[in-house]
C-alpha positions in Angstrom: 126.0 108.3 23.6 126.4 105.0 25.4 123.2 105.7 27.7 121.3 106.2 24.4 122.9 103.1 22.6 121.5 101.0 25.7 117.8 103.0 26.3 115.8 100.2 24.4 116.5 96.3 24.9 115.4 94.3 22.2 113.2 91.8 22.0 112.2 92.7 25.7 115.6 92.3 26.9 116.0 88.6 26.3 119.1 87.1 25.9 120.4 85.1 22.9 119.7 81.8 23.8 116.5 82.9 25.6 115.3 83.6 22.1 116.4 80.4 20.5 116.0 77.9 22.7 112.2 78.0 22.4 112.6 78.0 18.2 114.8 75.1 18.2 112.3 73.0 19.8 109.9 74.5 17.8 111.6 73.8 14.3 111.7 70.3 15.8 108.8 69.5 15.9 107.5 71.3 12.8 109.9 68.5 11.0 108.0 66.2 13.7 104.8 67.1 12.3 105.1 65.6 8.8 107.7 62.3 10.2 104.9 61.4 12.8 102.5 61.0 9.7 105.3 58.6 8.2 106.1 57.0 11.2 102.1 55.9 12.1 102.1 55.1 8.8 104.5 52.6 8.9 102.7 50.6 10.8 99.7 49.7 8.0 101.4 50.0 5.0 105.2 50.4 3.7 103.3 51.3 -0.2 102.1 54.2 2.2 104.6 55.5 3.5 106.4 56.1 0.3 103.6 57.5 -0.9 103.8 60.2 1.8 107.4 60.9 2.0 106.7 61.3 -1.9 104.3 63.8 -1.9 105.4 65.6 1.1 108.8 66.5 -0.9 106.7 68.4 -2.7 104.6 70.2 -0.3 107.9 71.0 1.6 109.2 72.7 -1.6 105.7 74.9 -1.6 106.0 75.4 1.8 109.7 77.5 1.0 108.2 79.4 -1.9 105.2 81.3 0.0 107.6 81.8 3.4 109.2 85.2 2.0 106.8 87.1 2.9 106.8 85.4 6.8 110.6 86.0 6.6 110.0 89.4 5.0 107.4 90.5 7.5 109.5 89.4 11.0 112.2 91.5 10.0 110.0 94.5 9.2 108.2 94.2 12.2 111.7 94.2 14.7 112.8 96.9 13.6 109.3 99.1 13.9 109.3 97.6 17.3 113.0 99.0 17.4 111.8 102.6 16.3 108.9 102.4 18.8 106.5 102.6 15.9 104.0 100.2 16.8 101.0 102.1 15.4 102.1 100.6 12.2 102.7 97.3 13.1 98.5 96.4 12.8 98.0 98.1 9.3 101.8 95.8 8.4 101.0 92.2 10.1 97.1 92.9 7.9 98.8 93.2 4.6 101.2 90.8 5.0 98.5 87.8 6.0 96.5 89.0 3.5 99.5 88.7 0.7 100.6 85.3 2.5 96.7 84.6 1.6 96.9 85.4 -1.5 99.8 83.5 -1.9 99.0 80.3 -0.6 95.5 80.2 -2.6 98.1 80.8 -6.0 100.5 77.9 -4.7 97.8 75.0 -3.4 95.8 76.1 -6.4 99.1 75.0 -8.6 99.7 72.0 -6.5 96.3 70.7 -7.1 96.5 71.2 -10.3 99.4 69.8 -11.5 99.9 66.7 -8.6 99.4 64.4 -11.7 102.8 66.1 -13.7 104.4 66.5 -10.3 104.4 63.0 -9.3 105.0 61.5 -12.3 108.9 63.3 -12.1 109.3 60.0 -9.4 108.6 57.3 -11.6 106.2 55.9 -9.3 104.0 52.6 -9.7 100.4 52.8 -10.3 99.6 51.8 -7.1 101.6 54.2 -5.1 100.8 57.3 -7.9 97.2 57.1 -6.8 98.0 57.2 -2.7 100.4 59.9 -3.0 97.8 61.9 -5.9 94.6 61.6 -3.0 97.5 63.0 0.1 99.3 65.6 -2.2 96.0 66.8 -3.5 94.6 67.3 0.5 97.7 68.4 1.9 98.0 70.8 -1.3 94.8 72.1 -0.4 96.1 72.9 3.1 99.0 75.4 2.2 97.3 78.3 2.5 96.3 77.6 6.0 100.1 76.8 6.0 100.8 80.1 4.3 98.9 82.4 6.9 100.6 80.0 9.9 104.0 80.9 8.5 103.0 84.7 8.5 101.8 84.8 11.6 104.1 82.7 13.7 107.1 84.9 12.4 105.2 88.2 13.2 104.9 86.8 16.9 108.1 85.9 17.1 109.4 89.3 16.0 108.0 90.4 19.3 110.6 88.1 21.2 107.7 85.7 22.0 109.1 82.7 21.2 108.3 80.7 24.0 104.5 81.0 22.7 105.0 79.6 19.2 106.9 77.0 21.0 103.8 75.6 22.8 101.3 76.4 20.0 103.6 74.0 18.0 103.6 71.2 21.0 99.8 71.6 20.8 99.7 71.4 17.0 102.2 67.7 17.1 100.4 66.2 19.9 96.3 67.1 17.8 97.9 65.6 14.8 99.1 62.7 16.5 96.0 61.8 18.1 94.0 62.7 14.9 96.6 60.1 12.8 95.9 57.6 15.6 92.1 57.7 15.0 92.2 57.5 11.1 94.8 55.1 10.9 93.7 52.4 13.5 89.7 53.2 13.6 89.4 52.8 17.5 86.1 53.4 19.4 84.0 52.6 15.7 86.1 55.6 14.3 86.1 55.1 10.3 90.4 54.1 8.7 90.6 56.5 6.2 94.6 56.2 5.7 96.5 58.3 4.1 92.8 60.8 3.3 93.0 60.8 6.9 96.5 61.9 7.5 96.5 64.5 5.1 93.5 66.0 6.8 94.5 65.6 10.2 97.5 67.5 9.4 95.4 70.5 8.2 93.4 70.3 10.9 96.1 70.5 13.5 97.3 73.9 11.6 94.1 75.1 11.5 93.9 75.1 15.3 97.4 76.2 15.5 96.7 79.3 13.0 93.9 80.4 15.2 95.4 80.1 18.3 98.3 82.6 16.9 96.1 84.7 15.4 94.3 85.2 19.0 98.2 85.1 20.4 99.1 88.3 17.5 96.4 90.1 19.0 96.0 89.6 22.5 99.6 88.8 23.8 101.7 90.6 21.0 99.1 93.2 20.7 99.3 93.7 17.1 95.3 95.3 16.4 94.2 94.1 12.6 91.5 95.9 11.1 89.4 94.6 8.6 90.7 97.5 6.6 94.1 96.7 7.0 93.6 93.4 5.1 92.2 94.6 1.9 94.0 98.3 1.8 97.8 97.5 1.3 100.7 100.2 1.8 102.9 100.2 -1.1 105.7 101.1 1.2 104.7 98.2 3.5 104.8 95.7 1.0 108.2 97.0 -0.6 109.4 96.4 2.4 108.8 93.2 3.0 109.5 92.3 -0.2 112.6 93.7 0.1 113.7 91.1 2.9 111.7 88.0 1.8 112.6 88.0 -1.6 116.5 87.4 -1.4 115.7 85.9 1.7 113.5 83.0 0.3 116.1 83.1 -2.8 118.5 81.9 -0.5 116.4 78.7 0.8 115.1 77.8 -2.9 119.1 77.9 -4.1 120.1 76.0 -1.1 117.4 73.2 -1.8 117.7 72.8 -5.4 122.1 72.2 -4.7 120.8 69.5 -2.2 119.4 68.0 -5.5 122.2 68.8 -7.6 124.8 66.8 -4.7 122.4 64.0 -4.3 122.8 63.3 -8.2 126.6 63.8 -8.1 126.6 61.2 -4.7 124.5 59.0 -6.0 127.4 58.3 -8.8 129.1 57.2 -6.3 127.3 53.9 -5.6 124.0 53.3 -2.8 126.0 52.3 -0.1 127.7 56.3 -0.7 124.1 57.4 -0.8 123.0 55.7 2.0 126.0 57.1 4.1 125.2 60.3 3.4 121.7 60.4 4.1 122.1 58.5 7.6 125.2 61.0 8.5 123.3 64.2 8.1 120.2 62.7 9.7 122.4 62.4 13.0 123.9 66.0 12.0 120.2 67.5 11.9 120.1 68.4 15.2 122.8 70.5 15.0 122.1 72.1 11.9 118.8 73.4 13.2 120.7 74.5 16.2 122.5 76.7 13.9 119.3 78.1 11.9 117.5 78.5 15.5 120.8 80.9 16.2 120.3 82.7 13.6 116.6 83.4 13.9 116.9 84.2 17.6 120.5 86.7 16.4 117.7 88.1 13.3 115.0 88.9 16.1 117.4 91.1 18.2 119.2 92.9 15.5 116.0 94.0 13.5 115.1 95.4 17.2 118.3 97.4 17.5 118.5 98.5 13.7 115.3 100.0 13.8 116.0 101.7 17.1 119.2 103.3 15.5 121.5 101.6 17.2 124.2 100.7 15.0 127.0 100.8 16.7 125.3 98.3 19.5 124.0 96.2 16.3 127.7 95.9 15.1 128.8 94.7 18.7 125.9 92.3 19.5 125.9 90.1 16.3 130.2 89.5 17.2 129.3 88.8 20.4 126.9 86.4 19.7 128.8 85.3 17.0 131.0 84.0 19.4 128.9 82.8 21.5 126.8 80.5 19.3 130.0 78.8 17.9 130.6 77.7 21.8 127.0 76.2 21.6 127.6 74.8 18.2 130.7 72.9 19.4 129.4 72.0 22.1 126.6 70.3 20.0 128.9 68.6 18.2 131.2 67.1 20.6 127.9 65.0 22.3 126.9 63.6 18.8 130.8 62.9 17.5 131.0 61.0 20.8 128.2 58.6 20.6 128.7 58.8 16.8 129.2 55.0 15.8 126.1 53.8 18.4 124.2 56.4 16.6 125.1 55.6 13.0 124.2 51.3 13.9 120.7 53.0 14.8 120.2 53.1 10.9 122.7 50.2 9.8 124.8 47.2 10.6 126.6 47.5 7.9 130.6 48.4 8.7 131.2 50.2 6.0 128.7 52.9 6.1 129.4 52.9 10.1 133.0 53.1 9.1 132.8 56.0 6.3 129.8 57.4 8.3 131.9 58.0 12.1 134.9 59.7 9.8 132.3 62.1 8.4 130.4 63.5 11.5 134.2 63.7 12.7 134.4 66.4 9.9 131.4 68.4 11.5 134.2 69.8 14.0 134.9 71.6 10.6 131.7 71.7 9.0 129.3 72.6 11.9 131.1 76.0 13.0 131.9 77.3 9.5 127.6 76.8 8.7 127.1 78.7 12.3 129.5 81.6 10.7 127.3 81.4 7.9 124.0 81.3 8.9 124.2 84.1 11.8 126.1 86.9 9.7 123.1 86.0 6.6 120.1 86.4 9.4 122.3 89.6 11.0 122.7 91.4 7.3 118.8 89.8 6.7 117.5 91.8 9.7 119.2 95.2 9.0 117.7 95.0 5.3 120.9 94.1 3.3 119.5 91.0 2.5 120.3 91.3 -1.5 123.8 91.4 -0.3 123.5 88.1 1.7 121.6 86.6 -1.4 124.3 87.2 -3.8 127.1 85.8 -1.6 124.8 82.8 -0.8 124.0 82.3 -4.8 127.4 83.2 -6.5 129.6 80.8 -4.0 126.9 78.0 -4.3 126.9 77.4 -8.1 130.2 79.4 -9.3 132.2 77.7 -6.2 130.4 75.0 -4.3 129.0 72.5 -6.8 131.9 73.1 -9.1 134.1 72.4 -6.3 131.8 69.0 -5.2 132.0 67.4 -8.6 135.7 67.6 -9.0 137.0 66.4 -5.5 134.1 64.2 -4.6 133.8 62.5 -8.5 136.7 63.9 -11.0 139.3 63.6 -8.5 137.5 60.7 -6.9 137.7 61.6 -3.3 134.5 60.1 -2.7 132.2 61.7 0.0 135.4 63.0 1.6 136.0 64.9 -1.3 132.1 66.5 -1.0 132.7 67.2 2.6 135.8 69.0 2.0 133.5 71.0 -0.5 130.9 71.5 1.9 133.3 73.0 4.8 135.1 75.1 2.1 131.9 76.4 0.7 130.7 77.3 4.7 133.7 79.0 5.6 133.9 80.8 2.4 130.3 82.1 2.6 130.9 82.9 6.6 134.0 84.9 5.6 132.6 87.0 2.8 129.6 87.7 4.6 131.6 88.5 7.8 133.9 91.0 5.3 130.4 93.0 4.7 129.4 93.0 8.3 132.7 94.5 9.0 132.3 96.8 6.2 128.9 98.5 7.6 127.5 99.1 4.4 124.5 97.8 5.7 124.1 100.4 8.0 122.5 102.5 5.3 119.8 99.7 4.1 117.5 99.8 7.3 113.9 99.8 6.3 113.2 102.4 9.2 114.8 105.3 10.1 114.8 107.7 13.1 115.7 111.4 13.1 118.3 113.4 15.5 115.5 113.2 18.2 115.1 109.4 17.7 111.8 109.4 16.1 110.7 107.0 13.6 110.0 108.2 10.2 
């Protein structure tokens, strides 16, 4: 039994951090990607740069509503690679680009039609509604390349290739940098098209980065697409997925729209409260990608050892690694707390905010782990298909627990943002430990989207 439970090594037999370390660089700089347009920006125009940031809230919020079938699809895909069922893989990774497709067309399609309506939710001035129409209506235009992107740079990573995606996304900042650089400034005769430009350097740059995944899918990851294979779908393929990315993506849609709801409630507090908060969890970001990359890299090895039926090795890995992502988490946190008031004066000089603003990225001692609890046990119940179960814990404690909880310490009480903190950490830890009470359970032992017979076969 233990020679069998140890027969296959996921994701090519890389290690935890072997895995993430290559998708925490990478989310960096897919953030980077969309701040380097702000940042060159700055340098012509302030008007345009609000414009931008604007219009790219929106596309951002796009961007989360097409990614369940990327998020859907990676977990598929581990554990057919698990169950050694790679003959299936081509006819899956077809029908899920061409439903990411499909997808993307419905959503830039909506986005361009209804920028006007959109923007107008910001109260904007003429002037800056017409910049950030022209950009949102490009980039809009742009998120189905986005779309099959997402797709496909979740099915590569899937495969443990992480590393790749990593590059492809260094490629993708430094093309849209250069691009941003010749349509801003106009050197060598070039023509300043401003924000036009930006928007369609940025689609450029994913449009060489989709087809340089596409060629990685095939050649390096060896996933074969027929042309078939995009226009016949499996049912059973597409259940699947949907099964996954549906909760899944439920889970980053609830998580943005309480971001919303706690801006509101801290912005009762006063702009310097505001100001505070932003500036803190800008420092904190670092970290809290950290924590997502964990996950992702804990997600790639557990679909692997789900679909290859070992549960028992599953159950053992994600504690382990459990364990060992909290080190890394602390160990995040201990380098930013310790250079945390020279890093706050980065942003301000104002000693209040640096005041209030130290105290609260002391609280990331508390607030950091319990989000790394979280976040691992969701991906780890994500990848063995029990991601309704993860939804529902997410859902129920954000809006019958959390917000609740952050209006009456932060404002009722009037704790102020240490109040909202203290809801924060008590809403991670909560999550972590119900999620952690269904890990321990094994009830998701029975929700794997492949299963293997006596003779470990895939059926």
């Amino acid at each position: 039994m233990k020679s069998n439970e140890n027969s296959v090594l996921p994701a090519g037999g890389l290690t935890l951090f072997a895995i993430t370390w290559p998708i925490f660089i990478e989310s960096a700089l897919q953030m980077l990607l969309r701040t380097s347009d702000t940042f060159m920006l700055s340098r012509v125009s302030d008007d345009a740069v609000a414009a931008v940031g604007v219009a790219n809230q929106i596309i951002m919020f796009a961007v989360l509503m097409f990614n369940f079938v990327a998020l859907g699809s990676a977990v598929v895909i581990s554990q057919y690679l698990g169950a050694g069922k790679k003959s299936e893989i081509g006819r899956l990774a077809g029908s899920s680009l061409a439903l990411n497709f499909l997808f993307g067309i419905i959503v830039s399609l909506a986005v361009i039609a209804f920028s006007g309506p959109l923007l107008r939710l910001f109260y904007l001035d003429p002037v800056l509604f017409e910049q950030a129409q022209y950009y949102l209506m490009i980039a809009g235009a742009g998120l189905v390349i986005q779309a099959l992107l997402s797709a496909a740079t979740a099915m590569i990573q899937s495969h443990g290739l992480t590393r790749q995606t990593m590059v492809v996304t260094i490629f993708m900042n430094v093309l849209n940098i250069c691009g941003n650089y010749l349509v801003i400034f106009g050197p060598f005769g070039f023509p300043k098209l401003g924000i036009v430009g930006v928007a369609i350097s940025t689609i450029i740059a994913q449009c060489a980065g989709l087809i340089i995944n596409l060629i990685l899918l095939r050649r390096t990851a060896e996933v074969r697409i027929q042309w078939s294979d995009l226009l016949q779908w499996r049912r059973d393929h597409i259940e699947k997925v949907l099964r996954v990315g549906v909760p899944s993506s439920a889970v980053s849609l609830s998580y943005s729209t309480n971001q919303f709801v706690t801006t509101a409630f801290i912005s009762l507090l006063g702009a310097s409260a505001l100001t505070t908060k932003i500036y803190t969890q800008n420092i904190m970001f670092f970290v809290m990608i950290l924590a997502v990359s964990l996950g992702r890299g804990c997600q790639i090895i557990v679909g692997q050892l789900v679909g290859a039926g070992k549960y028992e090795a599953t159950y053992s890995t994600v504690l382990r690694n459990l364990i060992r992502s909290q080190f890394i988490t602390l160990g995040a946190v201990f380098i930013l707390v310790l250079f945390r008031e020279p890093l706050i004066q980065l942003f301000t000089a104002d000693p209040d905010i640096i005041t209030m603003g130290a105290s609260l990225l002391l609280l990331s001692y508390l607030l950091e782990p319990g989000r790394n609890f979280n976040v691992i046990l969701e991906r780890a119940l994500q990848a063995t298909g029990d991601a309704k179960a993860a939804m529902l814990v997410s859902i129920l404690v954000t809006w019958c627990f959390s917000v609740p909880l952050t209006y009456i310490l932060g404002i009722h009480l009037g704790y102020g943002l240490y109040g909202i903190w203290a809801a924060f950490i008590a809403d991670e830890w909560l999550r972590g430990i119900l999620l952690f009470i269904r890990w321990k359970s094994k009830a998701w032992q029975q929700k794997a989207l492949v299963h293997t017979n006596r003779n470990g076969e895939a059926l």
